[in-house]
C-alpha positions in Angstrom: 13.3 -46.3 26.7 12.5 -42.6 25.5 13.1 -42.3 22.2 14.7 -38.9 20.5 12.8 -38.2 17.2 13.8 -34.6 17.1 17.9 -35.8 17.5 17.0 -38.7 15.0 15.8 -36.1 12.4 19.0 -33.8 12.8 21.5 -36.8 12.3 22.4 -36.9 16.2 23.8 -40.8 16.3 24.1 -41.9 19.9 23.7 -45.1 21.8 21.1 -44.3 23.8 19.1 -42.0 21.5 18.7 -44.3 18.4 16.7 -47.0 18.8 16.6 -50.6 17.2 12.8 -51.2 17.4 9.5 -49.0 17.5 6.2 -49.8 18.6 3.5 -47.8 17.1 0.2 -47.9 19.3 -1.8 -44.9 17.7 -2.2 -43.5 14.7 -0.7 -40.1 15.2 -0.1 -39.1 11.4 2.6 -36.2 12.2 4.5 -38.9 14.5 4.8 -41.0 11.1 5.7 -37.7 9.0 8.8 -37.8 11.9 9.7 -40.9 11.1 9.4 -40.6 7.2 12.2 -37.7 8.2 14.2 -39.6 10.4 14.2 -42.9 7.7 15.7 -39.9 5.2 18.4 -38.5 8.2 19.7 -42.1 9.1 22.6 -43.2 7.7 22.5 -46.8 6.0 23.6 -49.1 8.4 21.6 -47.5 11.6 18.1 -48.2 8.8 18.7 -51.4 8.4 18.9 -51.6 12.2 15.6 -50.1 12.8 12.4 -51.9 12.8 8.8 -50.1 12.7 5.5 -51.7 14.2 2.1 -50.3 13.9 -0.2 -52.1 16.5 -3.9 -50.7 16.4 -7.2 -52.9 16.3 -8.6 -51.3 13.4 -7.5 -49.1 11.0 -9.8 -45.7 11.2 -9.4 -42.1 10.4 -9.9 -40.0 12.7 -11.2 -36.0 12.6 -7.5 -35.4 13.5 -6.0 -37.2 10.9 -8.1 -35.6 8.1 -7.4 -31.9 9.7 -3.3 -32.7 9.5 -4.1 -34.3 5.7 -6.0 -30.7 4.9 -3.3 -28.8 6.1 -0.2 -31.4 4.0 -2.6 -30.8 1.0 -3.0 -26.6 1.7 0.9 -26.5 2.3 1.4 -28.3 -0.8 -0.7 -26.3 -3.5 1.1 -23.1 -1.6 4.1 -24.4 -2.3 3.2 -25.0 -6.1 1.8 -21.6 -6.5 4.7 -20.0 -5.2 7.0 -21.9 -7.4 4.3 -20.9 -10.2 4.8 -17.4 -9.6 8.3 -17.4 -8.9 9.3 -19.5 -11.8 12.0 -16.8 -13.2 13.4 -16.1 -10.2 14.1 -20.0 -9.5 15.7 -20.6 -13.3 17.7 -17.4 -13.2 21.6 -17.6 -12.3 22.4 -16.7 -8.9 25.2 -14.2 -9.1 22.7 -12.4 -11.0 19.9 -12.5 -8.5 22.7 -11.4 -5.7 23.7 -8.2 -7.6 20.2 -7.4 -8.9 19.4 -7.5 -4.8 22.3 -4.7 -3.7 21.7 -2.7 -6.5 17.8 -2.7 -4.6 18.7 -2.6 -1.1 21.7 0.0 -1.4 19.7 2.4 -3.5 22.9 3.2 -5.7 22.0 4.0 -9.5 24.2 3.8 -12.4 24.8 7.0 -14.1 24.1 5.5 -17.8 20.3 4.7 -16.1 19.7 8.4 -15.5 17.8 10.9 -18.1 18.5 14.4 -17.8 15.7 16.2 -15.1 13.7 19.2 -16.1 14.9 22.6 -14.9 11.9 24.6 -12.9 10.3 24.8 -9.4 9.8 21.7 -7.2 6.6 19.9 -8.5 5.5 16.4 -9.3 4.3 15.6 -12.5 3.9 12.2 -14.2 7.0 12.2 -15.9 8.8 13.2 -12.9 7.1 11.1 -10.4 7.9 8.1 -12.4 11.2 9.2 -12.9 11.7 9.0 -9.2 10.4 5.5 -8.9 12.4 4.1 -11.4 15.3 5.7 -9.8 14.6 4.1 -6.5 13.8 0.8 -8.1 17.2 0.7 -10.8 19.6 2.3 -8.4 20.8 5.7 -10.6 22.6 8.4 -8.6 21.1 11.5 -7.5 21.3 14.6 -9.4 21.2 17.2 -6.7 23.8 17.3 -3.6 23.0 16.0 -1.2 21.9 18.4 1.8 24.4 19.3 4.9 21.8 18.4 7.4 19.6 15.0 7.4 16.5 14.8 5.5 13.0 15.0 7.8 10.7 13.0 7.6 6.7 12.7 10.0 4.9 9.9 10.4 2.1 8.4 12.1 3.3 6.0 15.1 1.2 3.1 14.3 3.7 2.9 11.0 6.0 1.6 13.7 4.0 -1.7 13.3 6.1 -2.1 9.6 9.6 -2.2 8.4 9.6 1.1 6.4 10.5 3.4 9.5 13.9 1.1 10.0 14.3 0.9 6.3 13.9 4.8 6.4 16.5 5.6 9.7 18.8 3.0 7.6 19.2 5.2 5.1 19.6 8.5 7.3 16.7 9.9 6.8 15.6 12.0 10.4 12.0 10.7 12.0 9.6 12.2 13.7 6.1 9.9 15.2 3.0 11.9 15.1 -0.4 10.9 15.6 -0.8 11.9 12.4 -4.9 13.4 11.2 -4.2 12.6 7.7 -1.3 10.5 5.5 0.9 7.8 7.2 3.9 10.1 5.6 4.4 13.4 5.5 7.7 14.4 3.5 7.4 18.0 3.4 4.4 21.0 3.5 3.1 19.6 -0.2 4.3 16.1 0.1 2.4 12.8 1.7 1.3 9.6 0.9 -0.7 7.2 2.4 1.1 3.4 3.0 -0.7 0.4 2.2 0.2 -3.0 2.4 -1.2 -5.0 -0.8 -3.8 -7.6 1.4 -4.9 -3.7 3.0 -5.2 -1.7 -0.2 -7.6 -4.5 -1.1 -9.7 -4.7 1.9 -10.0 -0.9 2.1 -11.1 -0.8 -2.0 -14.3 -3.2 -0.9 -14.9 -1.5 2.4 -14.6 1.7 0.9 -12.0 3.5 3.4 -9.3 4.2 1.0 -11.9 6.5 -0.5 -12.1 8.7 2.5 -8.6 8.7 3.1 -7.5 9.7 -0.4 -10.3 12.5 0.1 -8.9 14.2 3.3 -5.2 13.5 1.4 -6.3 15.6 -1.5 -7.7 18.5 0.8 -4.9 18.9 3.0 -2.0 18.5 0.2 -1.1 19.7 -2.8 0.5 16.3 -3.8 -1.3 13.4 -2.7 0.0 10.2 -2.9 -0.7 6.5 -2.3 2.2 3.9 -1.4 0.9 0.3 -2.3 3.6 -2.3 -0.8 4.4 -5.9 -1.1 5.6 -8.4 0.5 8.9 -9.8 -1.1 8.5 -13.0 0.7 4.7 -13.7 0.0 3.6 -14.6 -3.7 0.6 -12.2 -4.5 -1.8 -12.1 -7.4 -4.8 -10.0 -8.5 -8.0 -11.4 -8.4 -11.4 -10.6 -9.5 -13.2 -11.6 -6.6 -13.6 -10.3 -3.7 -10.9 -11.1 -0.7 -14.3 -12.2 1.9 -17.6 -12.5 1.5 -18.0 -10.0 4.6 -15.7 -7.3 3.0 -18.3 -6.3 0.6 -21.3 -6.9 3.6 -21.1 -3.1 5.1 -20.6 -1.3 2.2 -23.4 1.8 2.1 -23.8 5.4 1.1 -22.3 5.9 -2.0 -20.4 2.8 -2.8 -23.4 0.9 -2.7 -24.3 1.1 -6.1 -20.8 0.1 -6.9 -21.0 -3.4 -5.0 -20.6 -5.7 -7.4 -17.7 -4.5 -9.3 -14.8 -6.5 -8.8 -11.1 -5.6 -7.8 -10.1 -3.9 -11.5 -13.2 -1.7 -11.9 -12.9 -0.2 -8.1 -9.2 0.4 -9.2 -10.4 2.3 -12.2 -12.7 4.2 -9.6 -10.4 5.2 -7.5 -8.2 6.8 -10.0 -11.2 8.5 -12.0 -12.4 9.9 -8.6 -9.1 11.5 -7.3 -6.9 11.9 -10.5 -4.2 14.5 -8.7 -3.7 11.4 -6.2 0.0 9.8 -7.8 0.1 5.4 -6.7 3.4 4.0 -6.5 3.8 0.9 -6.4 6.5 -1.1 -4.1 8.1 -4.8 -4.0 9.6 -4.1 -0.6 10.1 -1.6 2.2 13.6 -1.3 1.4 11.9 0.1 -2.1 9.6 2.3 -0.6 12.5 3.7 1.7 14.3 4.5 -1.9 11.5 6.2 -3.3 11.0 8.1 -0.4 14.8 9.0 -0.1 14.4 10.2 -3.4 11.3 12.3 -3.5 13.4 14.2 -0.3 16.5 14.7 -2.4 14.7 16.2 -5.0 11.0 17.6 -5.3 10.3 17.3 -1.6 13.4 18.7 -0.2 11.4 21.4 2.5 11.4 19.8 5.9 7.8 20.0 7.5 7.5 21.3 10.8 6.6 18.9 13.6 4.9 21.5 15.6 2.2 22.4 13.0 -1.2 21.9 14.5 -3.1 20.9 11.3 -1.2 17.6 11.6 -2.6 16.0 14.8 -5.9 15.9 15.5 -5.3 18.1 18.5 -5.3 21.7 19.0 -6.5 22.6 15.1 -5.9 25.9 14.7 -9.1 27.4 12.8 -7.3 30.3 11.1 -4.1 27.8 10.0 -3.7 27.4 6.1 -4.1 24.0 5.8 -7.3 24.6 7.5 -8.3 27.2 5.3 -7.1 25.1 2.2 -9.7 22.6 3.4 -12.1 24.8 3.6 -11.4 26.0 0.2 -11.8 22.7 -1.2 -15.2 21.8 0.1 -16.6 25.3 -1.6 -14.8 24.0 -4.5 -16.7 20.9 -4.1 -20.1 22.7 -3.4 -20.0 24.8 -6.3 -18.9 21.8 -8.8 -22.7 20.8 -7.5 -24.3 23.7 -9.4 -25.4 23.3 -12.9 -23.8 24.6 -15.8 -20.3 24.0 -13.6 -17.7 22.0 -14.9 -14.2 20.8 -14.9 -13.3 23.3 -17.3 -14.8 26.8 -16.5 -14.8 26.3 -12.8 -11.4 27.6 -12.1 -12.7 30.9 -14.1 -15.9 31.3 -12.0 -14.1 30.8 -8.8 -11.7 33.9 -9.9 -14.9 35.6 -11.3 -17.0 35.1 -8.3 -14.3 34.9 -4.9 -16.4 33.3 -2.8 -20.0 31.2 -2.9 -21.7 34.4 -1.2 -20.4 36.6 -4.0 -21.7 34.3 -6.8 -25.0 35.6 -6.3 -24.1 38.7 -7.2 -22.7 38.6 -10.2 -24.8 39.7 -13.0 -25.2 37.2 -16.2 -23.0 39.3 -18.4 -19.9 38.1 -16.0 -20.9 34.6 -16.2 -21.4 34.3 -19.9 -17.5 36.0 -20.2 -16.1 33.2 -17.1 -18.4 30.1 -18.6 -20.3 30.7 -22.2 -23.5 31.8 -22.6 -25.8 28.5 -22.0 -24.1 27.1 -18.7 -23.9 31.0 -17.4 -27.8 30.4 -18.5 -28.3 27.7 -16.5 -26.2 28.6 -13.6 -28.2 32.2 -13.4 -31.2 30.4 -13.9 -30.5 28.1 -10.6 -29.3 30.7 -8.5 -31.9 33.8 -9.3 -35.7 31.4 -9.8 -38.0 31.3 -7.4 -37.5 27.9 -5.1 -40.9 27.9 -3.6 -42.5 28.2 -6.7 -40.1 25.4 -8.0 -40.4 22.9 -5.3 -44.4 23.3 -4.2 
């Protein structure tokens, strides 16, 4: 007779599928889990019924049977983290959880949520930018009207991998997939932002790739950002450890020195070493569709054009801006390298000097008026001594 486990386990209560008596001739621990369910599925009078026998020589346990235990105990402390870390959200009332959920998936926002925004040219400071995210996040309506003609928005192709493109034609928003040189999004000619999952923007802190990424960001843009995104329906936690013991392996050049810092302190890194970089942070893609939606109605609200060279890695254009803007920035870099430079007077020397060819040129009188008289000192003094006597 061929017994139905599967039908026993969803209640089915037929003749021929539930049986009276079951012989047992291995110890196959997930056939007993089955039964455990069906004993629970079974209504009274069918249990009583049923009769179980287990016949086996010896009782043993096999590799098998530990392997299925390891995985009943791994699902069970999962379970128990999760309900750890989602204690609130399993005590709160429901009708309240439902509404709190539109008011995040439709993006609306309450009027009596909204300050009043500053008057002046599109920019993104602080106090905007996190203006914008709390917007997207408490659901406060927009401020601007909304455009005739739908919002544009680039991205790299391989973002077609997550939700946030759907989440982002959900909301009307007009895509374009690029294979993109820099940023995952770009939302207009001074807006992008790189897209990370949270498991990602932890592997690429060790590794040491968000670093380069955020680098080539800043050059090309004047407002870099960085999207870090959750996963609603995975618990998530910070940790001081590392995620692998092979994530920290290959890291060389200039990170090495920083490979025993844990998660927190490579955060703080990150942000000391590109401050003009803006991180949001993001429970969902349907948020991160919201804060994008809102960047595009307000401070980002030039279209880019999808034919612009600088954005694929083909067909670069040496004399295009964003090119030249690069360019610009690495001589910024260089010259931030010479002593007696520093965050403050550099902008002053830059206007001084035009160029790193015509900062030889300048006499020291110039320089003590752009930078004060002892780093003008030391910067003359570098640029006017004698290397070969200095070196041999």
């Amino acid at each position: 007779m061929c017994i139905r486990i599967d039908l026993m386990v969803k209640g089915v209560h037929d003749a021929f599928t539930l049986p009276t008596r079951i012989l047992v001739v291995e110890q196959e621990l997930r056939f007993l889990r089955m039964l455990e369910m069906a004993q629970d599925a079974l209504e009274p009078q069918s249990l009583r019924q049923l009769r179980v026998q287990v016949l086996v020589e010896q009782l043993h346990e096999s590799p098998v049977t530990d392997r299925v235990l390891e995985e009943e105990r791994e699902a069970f402390e999962a379970l128990a983290h999760a309900k750890a870390t989602l204690t609130g959200s399993l005590l709160a009332d429901r009708d309240t959880l439902r509404t709190v959920q539109e008011n995040l998936d439709s993006g609306l926002i309450l009027k009596k949520n909204l300050g009043r925004r500053q008057q002046g040219p599109p920019g993104l400071c602080g106090n905007e930018l996190r203006e914008v995210q709390t917007s997207a996040v408490s659901g406060s309506a927009p401020t601007t009207t909304t455009a005739l003609e739908a919002p544009l928005v680039v991205f790299d192709e391989r973002e077609l991998r997550s939700l946030l493109p759907y989440a982002l034609y959900r909301r009307g928003i007009e895509l374009v997939p690029l294979t993109l040189a820099t940023a995952d999004y770009v939302l207009s000619p001074l807006y992008a932002l790189e897209r990370k999952s949270a498991p990602d923007f932890i592997q690429s802190l060790f590794s040491g790739r968000i670093f380069t990424q955020l680098a080539a960001l800043s050059r090309r843009y004047e407002f870099p950002m960085c999207l870090v995104e959750f996963d609603r329906s995975a618990p998530f936690r910070l940790s001081f450890s590392s995620p692998s013991p092979a994530a920290t392996s290959d890291v060389s050049g200039p990170l090495a020195h920083f490979e025993g810092g844990g998660l927190f302190a490579r955060i703080a890194r990150l942000y000391a070493s590109f401050p003009r970089v803006q991180v949001l942070w993001s429970r969902d893609p349907t948020q991160s569709a919201g804060i994008i939606h809102e960047m595009k109605r307000t401070c980002a609200r030039e279209a880019v054009d999808p034919s612009t060279p600088s954005l694929t890695r083909g067909n670069i254009d040496p004399h295009d801006s964003a090119m030249e803007k690069e360019a610009s920035h690495l001589a910024a870099r260089v010259l931030s390298c010479f002593p007696g430079i520093t965050p403050g007077n550099a902008a002053r020397v830059m206007a001084v000097c035009g160029s790193l060819a015509g900062l030889a040129t300048i006499d020291e009188s110039a320089l003590v008026e752009a930078m004060g008289e002892e780093n003008a000192k030391q910067l003359y003094t570098f640029l006017h001594d004698d290397l070969v006597a200095k070196v041999f």
